[in-house]
VOGU-3710 file (C-alpha; in Angstrom, 3 decimals, decimal comma):
1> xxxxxxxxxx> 6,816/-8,415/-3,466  8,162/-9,348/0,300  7,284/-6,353/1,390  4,523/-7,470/4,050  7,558/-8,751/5,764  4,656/-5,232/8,380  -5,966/10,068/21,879  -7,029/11,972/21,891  -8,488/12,173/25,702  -12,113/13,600/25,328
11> xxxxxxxxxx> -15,481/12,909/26,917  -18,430/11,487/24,572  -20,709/13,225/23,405  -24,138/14,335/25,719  -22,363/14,186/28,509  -21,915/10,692/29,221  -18,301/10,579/28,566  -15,337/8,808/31,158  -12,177/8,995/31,366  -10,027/6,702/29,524
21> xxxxxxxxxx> -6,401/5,455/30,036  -3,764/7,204/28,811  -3,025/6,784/25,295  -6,165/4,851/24,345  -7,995/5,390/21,096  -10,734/7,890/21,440  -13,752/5,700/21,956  -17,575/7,439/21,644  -20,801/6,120/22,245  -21,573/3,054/19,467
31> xxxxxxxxxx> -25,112/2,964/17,832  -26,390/-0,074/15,518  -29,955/-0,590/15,387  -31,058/-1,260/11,773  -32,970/1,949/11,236  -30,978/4,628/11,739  -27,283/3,713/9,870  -28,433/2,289/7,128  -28,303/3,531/3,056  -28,581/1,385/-0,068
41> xxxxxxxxxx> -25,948/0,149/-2,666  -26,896/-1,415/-6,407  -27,215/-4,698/-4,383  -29,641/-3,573/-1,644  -29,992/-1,993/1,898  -26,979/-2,508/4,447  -26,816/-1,623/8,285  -23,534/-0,571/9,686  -22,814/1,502/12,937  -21,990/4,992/14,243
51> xxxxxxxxxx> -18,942/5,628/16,512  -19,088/9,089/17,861  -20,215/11,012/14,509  -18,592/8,296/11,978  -20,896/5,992/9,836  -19,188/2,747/9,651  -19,595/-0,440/7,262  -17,286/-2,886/6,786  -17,468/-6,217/4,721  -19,149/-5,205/1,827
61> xxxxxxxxxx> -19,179/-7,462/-1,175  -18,437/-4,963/-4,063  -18,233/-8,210/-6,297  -17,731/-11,679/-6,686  -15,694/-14,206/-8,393  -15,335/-17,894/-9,041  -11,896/-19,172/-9,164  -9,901/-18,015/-12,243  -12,537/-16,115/-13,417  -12,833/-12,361/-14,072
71> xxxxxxxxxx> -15,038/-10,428/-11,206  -18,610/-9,440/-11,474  -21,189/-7,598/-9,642  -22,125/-9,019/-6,247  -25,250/-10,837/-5,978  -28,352/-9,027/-4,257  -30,516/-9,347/-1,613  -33,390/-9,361/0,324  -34,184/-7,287/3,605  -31,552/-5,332/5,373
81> xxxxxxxxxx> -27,790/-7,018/5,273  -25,647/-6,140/8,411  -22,385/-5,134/7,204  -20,518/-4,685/10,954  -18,012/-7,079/10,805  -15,012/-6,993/8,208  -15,491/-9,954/5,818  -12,574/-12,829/4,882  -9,207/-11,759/4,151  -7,964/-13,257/0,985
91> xxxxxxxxxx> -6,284/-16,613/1,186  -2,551/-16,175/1,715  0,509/-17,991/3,457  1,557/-17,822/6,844  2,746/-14,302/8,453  6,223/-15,077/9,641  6,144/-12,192/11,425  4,304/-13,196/14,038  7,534/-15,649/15,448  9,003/-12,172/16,328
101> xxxxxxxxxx> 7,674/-10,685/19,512  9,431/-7,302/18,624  7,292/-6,962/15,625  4,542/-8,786/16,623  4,363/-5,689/19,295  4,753/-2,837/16,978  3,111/-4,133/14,008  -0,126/-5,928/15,833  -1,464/-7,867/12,309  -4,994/-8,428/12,619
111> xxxxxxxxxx> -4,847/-11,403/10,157  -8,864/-11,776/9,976  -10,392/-15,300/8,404  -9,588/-16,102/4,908  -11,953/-17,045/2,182  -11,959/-17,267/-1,347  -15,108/-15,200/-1,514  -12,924/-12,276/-0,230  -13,936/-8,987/-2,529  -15,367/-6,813/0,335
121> xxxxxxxxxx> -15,145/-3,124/0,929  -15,391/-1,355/3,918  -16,257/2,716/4,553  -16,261/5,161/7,099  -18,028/8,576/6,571  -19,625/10,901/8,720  -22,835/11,605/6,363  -25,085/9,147/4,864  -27,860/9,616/1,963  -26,969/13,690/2,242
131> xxxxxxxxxx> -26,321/14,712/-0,791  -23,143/16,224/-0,091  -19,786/15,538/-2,244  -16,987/14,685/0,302  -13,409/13,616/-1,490  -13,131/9,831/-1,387  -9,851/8,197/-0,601  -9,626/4,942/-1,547  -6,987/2,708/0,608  -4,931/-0,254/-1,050
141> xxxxxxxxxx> -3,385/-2,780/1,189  0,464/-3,460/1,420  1,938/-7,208/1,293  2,868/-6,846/-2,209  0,640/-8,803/-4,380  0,824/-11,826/-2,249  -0,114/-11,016/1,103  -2,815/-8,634/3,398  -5,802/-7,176/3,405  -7,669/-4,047/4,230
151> xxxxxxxxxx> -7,534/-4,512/8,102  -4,536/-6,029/8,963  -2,961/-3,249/10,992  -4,746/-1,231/12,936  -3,841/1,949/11,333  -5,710/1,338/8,604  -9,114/1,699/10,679  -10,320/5,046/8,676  -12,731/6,814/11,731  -9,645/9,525/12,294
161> xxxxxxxxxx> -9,368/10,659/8,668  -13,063/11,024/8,015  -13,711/12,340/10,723  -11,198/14,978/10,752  -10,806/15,662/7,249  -14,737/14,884/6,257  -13,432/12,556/3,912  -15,065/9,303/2,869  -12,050/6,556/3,159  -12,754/3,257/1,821
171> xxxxxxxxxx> -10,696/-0,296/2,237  -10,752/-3,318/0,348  -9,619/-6,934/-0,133  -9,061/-8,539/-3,063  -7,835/-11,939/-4,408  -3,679/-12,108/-4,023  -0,931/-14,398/-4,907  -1,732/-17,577/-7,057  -5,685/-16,737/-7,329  -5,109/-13,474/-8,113
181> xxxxxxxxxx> -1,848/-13,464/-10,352  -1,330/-16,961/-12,028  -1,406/-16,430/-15,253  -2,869/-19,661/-17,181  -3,638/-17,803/-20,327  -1,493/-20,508/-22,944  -4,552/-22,487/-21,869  -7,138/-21,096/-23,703  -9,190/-17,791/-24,026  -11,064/-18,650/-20,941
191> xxxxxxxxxx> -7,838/-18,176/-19,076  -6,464/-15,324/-20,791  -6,865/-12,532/-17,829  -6,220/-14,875/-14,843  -2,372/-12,770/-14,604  -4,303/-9,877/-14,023  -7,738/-10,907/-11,824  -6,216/-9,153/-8,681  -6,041/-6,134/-10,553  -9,271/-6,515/-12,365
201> xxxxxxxxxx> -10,968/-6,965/-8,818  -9,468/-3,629/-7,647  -11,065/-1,904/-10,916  -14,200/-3,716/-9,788  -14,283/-2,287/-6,254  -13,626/1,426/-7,744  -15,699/1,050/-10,335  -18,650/-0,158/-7,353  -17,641/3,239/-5,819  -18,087/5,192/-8,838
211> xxxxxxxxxx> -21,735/3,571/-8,487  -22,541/3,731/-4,959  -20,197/6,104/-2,832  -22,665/9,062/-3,310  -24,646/6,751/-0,828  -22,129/7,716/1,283  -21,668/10,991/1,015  -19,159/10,988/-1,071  -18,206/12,091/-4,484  -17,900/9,859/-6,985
221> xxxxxxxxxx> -15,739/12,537/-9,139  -13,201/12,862/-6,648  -11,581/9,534/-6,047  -7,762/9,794/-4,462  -6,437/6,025/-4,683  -3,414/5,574/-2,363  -1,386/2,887/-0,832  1,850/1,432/0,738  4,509/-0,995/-0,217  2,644/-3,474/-2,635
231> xxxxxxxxxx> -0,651/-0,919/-2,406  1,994/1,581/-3,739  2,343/-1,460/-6,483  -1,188/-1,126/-7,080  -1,404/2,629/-7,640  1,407/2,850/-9,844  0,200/-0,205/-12,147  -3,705/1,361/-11,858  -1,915/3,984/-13,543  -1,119/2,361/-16,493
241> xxxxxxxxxx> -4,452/0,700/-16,868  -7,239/2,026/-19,249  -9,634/0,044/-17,392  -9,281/1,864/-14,481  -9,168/5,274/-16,489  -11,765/8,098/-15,073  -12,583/5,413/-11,632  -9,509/8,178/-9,599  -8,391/11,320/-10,167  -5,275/11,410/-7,564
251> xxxxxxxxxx> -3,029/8,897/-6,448  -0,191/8,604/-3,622  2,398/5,766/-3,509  3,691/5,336/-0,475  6,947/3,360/-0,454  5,888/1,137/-3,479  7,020/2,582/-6,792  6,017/0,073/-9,080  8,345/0,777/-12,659  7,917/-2,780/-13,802
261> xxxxxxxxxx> 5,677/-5,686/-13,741  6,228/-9,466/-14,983  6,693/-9,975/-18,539  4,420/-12,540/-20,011  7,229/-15,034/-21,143  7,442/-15,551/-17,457  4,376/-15,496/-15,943  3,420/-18,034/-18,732  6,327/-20,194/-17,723  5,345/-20,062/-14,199
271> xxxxxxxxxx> 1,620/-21,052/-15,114  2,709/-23,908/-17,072  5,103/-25,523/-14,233  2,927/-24,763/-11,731  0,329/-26,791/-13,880  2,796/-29,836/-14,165  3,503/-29,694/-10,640  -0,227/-30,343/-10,075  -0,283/-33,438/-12,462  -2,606/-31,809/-14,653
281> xxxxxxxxxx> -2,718/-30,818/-18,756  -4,073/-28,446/-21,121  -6,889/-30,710/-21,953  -7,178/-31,453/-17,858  -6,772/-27,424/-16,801  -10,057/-27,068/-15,581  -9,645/-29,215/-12,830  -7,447/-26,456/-11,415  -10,280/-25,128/-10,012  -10,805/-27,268/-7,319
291> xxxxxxxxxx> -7,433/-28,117/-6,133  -6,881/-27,190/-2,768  -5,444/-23,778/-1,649  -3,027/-24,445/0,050  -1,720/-27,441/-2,616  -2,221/-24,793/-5,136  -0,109/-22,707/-3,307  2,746/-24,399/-2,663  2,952/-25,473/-6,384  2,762/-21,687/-7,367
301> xxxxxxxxxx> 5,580/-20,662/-4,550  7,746/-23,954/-5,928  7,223/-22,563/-9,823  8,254/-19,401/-9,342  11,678/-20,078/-7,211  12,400/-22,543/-10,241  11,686/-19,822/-12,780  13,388/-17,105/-11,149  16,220/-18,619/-11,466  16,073/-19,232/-15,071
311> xxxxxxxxxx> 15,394/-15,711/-15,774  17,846/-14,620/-13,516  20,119/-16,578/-15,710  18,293/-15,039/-19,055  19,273/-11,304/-17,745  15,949/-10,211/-16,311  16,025/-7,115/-14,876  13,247/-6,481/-12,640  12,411/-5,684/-9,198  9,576/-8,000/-8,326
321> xxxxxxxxxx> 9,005/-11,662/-9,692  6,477/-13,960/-9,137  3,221/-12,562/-7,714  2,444/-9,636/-9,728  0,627/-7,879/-12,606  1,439/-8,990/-16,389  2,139/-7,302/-19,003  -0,482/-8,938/-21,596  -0,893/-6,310/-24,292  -4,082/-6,018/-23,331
331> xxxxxxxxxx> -5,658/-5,087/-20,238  -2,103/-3,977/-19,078  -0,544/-3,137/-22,077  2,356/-1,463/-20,708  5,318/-2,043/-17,969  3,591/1,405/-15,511  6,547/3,310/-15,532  9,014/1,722/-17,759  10,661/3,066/-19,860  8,061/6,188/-19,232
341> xxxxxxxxxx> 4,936/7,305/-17,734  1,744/6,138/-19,233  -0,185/8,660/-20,998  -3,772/7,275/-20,326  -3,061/8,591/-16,263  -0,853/11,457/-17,756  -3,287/14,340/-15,727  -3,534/12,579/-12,836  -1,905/14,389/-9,982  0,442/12,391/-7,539
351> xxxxxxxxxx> 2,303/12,547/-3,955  5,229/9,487/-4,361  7,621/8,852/-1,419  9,234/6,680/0,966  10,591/6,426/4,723  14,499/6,734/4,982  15,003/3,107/6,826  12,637/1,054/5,001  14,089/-2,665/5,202  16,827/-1,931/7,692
361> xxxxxxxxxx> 18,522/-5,131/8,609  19,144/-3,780/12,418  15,760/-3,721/13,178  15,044/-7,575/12,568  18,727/-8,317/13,310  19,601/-7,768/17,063  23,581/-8,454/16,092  23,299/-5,335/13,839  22,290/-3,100/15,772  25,607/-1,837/17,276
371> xxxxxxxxxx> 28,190/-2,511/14,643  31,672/-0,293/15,725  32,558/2,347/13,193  35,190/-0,309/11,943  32,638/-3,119/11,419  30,724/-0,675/9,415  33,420/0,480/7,584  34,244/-3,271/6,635  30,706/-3,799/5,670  30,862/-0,591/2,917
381> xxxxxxxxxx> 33,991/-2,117/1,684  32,190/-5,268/1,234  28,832/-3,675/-0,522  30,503/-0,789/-2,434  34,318/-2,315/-3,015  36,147/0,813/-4,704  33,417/3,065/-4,189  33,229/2,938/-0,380  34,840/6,671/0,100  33,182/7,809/-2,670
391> xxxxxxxxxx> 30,152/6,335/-0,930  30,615/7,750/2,668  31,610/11,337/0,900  28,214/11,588/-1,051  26,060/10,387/2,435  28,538/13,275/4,464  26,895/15,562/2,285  22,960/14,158/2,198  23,100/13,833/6,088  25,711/16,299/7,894
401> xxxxxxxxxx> 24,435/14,589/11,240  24,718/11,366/10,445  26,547/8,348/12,392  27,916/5,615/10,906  25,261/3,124/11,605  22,938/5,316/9,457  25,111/4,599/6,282  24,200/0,764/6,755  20,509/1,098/7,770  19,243/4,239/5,145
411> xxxxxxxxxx> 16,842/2,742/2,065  18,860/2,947/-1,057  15,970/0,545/-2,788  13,243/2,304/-2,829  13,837/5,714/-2,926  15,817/5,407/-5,872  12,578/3,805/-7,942  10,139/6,624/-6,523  12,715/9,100/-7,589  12,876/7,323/-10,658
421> xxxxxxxxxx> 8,970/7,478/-11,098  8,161/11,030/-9,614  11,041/11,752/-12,732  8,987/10,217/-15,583  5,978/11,510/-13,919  7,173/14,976/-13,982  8,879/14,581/-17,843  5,119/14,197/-18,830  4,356/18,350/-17,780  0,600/17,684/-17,388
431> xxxxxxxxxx> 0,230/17,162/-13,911  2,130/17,757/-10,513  3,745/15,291/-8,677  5,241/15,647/-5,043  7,824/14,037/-3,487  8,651/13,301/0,668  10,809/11,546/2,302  9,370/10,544/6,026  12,892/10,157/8,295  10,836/10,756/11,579
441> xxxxxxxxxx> 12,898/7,791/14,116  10,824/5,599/16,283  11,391/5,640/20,360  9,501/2,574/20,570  11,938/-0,525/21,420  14,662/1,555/22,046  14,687/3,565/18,443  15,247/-0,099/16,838  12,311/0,639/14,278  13,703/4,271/13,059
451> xxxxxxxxxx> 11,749/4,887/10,524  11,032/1,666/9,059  8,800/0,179/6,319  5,134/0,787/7,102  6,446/3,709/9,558  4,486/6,208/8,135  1,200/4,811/8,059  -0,083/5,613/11,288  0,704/9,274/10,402  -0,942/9,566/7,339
461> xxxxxxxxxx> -4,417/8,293/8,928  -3,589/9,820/12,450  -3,726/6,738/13,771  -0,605/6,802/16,061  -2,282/5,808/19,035  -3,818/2,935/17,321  -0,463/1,752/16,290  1,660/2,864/19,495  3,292/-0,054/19,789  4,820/1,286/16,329
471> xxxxxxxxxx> 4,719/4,644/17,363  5,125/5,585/20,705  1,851/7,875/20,256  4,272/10,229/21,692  3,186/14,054/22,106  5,912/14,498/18,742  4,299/11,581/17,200  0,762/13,166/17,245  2,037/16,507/16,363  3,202/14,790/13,177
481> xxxxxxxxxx> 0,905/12,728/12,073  -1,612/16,276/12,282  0,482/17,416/9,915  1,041/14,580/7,464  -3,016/13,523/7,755  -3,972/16,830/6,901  -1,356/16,877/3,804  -3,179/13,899/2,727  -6,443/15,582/3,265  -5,677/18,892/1,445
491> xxxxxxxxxx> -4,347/16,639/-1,524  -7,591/14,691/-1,603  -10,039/17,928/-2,019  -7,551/20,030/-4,445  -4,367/17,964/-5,961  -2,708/20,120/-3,650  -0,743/19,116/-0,261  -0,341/21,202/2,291  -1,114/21,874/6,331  -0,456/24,385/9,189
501> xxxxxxxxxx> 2,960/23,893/10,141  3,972/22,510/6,751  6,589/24,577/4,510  5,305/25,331/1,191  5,115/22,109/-0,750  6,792/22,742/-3,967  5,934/20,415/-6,770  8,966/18,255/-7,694  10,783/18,696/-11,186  14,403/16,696/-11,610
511> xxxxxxxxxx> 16,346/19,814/-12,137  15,537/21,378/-8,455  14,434/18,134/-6,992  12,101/19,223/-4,760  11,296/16,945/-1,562  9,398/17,523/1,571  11,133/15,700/4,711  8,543/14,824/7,455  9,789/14,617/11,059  9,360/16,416/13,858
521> xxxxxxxxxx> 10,731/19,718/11,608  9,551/19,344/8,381  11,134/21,293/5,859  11,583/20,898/2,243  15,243/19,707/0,452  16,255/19,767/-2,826  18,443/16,991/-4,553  19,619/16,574/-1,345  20,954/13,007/-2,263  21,375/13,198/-5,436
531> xxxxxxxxxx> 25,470/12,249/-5,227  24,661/9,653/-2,886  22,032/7,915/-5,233  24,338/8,320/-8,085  27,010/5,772/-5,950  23,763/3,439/-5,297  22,630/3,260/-9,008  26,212/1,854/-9,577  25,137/-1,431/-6,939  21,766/-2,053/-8,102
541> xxxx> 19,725/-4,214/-4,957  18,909/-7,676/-5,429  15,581/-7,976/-6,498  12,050/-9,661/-4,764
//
């Protein structure tokens, strides 16, 4: 899936505090000697550090693979490991991103080092060996299934929710794109997962929580898995997985409704040109192993524009194509929410939403930004041909306050499939889902970023000051993301969402369509676009 593409003010503690610039993260006295943060996992002893009164450990090999080859516990060791430093990043292509200095500013990637030996977790907690039972909340990466990693924006740094909530958050990479997703299985048994090792890593890494989180204080019977964009991906296809069955107990998707994943007739296709393209056979597959990324990668990209367009031409139907999960009849057995919801995650409580600008053109496209009210008009003629009115009637009535720039730069792709999955979810009557919409706009840049794709990160870990080049860390910005962290929070100890200053948080059903908007006056709306969607359904988006 494209979809990668992206203070507080106190003293510290015992006195010994200074003050700090204005809008900086809130920074505390850092301990790591190997004696005092330290605990043990299945493999042996680690040392991490303390910031202020979090416990931190990063780059923590929950498993290990070899290439094309299903994961399995990490090897142990000797003495005390320091894990300090985040490990590598899984191999990936190049972040284009970074040739724009307007997102380069407000997104601030920390790409990391890549390496094939990339399954590593990372934790923050404030307790360590205590005994106690904190809610664990488990973070997967955006990118889609091709791209990121546990620390590439600085929101994802987990010291504000656990420290504020007492919650145990844990990151993690895992393989991506053609080592985690090519499916080779028409090549023999030993191949027959390799659609699916991505997927099988993240089972690995929960099911090394399960194990070892109680190390950390946390519980291991209280997992919350959430995630954005292609983490959303994650948590909706974890859904449908009975390999991940009893590792969570509550999930969030964050702008990543996942309803389909490939079909196997494709993925298989795409294995077998991508194998050609390499000069190799079936009875020379093995070498595949030791090709070199980035040759391997360029063969996998090349496949799948080929195939794409052949099952474009067949009549697929999907949403994402390439890089993804397969449907193998096995350890996927099932599209995750098509045509319903899976029954083996049917009592699993979940929050599903998205922001309202998502992949706005005008915030990439400078010559958007200030289209007349007759260029826009020309452009809903273009997109919507008879239905324009109908079109601009329906939006009247979602937003009253609207201008006509909004009409072009609202979401209309992925609200639509979390609707569409919050639906199915609730048709199942066994365990509440919520829905939000986050419309809170962006000063930063001049409002270009509204409320744009990866926009409500920093809110949901607090973390607006470490993304204020996203978010202004404004004193509205703050106020927020109090709000929306502690939602998260609440939902992570009982199933249950709510904060001070929050409206009631009614559990959404299709008939009332309940759906909490978070911006700077959060209130709850019900079907509030439902015309509007109806008119959208009728121009379905081209597909990633």
């Amino acid at each position: 899936m494209a979809l990668a593409t992206a203070l507080t003010l106190s003293a510290c503690k015992g006195g010994t505090g200074y003050q700090q610039q204005p809008g900086s993260q809130l920074t505390e006295a850092v301990t790591s000697d190997s004696s005092s943060v330290t605990t043990t996992v299945a493999q042996g002893k680690i040392a991490g550090y303390k910031a202020g009164d979090i416990n931190i450990f990063k780059g923590i090999p929950y498993a290990k693979a070899n290439r094309f080859e299903a994961p399995v516990p990490a090897d142990s060791w000797q003495g005390v490991r320091s894990c300090r430093a985040y490990g590598p990043t899984a191999p990936q292509g190049k972040r284009t991103g970074w040739e724009s200095d307007e997102q380069a500013f407000a997104f601030d990637w920390d790409d990391g080092h890549a390496g094939e030996d990339c399954l590593r977790a990372n934790v923050w907690t404030r307790g360590l060996n205590d005994g106690k039972k904190r809610p664990v909340m488990v973070w997967l990466h955006g990118g889609g299934f091709a791209a990121g990693s546990g620390q590439e924006l600085p929101a994802y740094d987990g010291t504000r929710l656990a420290e504020e909530g007492d919650v145990v958050v844990v990151t993690i990479n895992h393989r991506l794109n053609v080592l985690g997703y090519l499916d080779l299985s028409a090549f023999g048994e030993k191949y027959a997962q390799t659609g699916n090792l991505g997927m099988m890593d993240i089972v690995a890494a929960l099911r090394w929580v399960k194990e070892n989180i109680s190390q950390f204080g946390g519980n291991p019977d209280n997992v919350t898995i959430f995630g954005q964009s292609g983490g959303g991906g994650k948590v909706s296809t974890l859904m449908a997985m009975p390999a991940a069955h009893g590792l969570f107990h509550k999930a969030i998707v964050e702008s990543g409704s996942q309803l389909k994943c490939m079909d196997q007739k494709f993925s298989r296709r795409i294995g077998a040109a991508v194998v050609k393209r390499l000069g190799l056979t079936a009875a020379t597959i093995d070498r595949i192993k030791t090709v070199p990324y980035d040759q391997l990668l360029a063969a996998g990209d090349s496949a799948i524009r080929t195939v794409k367009a052949e099952a474009e031409r067949e009549g697929w139907d999907g949403f994402i194509f390439g890089w993804a999960p397969v449907v193998d009849g096995s350890y996927l057995p099932q599209h995750p929410f098509s045509p319903k919801a899976p029954a083996v995650s049917a009592n699993i409580p979940m929050i599903i939403g998205t922001t309202l600008n998502e992949f706005c053109m005008s915030a990439y496209v400078p010559s958007l930004r200030n289209l007349t009210d007759r260029q826009v008009d020309a452009t809903l003629a273009q997109r919507y041909g008879g239905q324009a009115e109908a079109f601009k009637r329906a939006f009247g009535k979602a937003y009253p306050s609207h201008k006509a720039q909004d009409m072009l730069d609202i979401d209309l792709i992925f609200r639509p499939m979390a609707v569409e999955q919050a639906r199915q979810k609730a048709a199942q009557k066994a365990a509440p889902v919520y829905m939000y919409l986050f419309t809170w706009q962006s000063p930063v840049l001049n409002g270009i970023l509204r409320s744009v794709h990866c926009m409500e990160i920093p809110f949901v870990f607090d973390n607006t000051a470490r993304q204020a080049g996203m978010t202004g860390n404004t004193p509205e910005a703050r106020a927020l993301a109090r709000k929306m962290s502690q939602a998260w929070i609440s939902f992570a100890y009982t199933g249950k969402p709510q904060a001070e200053g929050l409206p009631e948080w009614t559990a959404y059903n299709p008939a009332k369509g309940a759906t909490m908007i978070f911006d700077n006056q959060c209130r709850i709306v019900y079907n509030h676009d439902s015309e509007l969607l109806g008119v959208a359904r009728q121009f379905p988006a081209k597909p990633f």
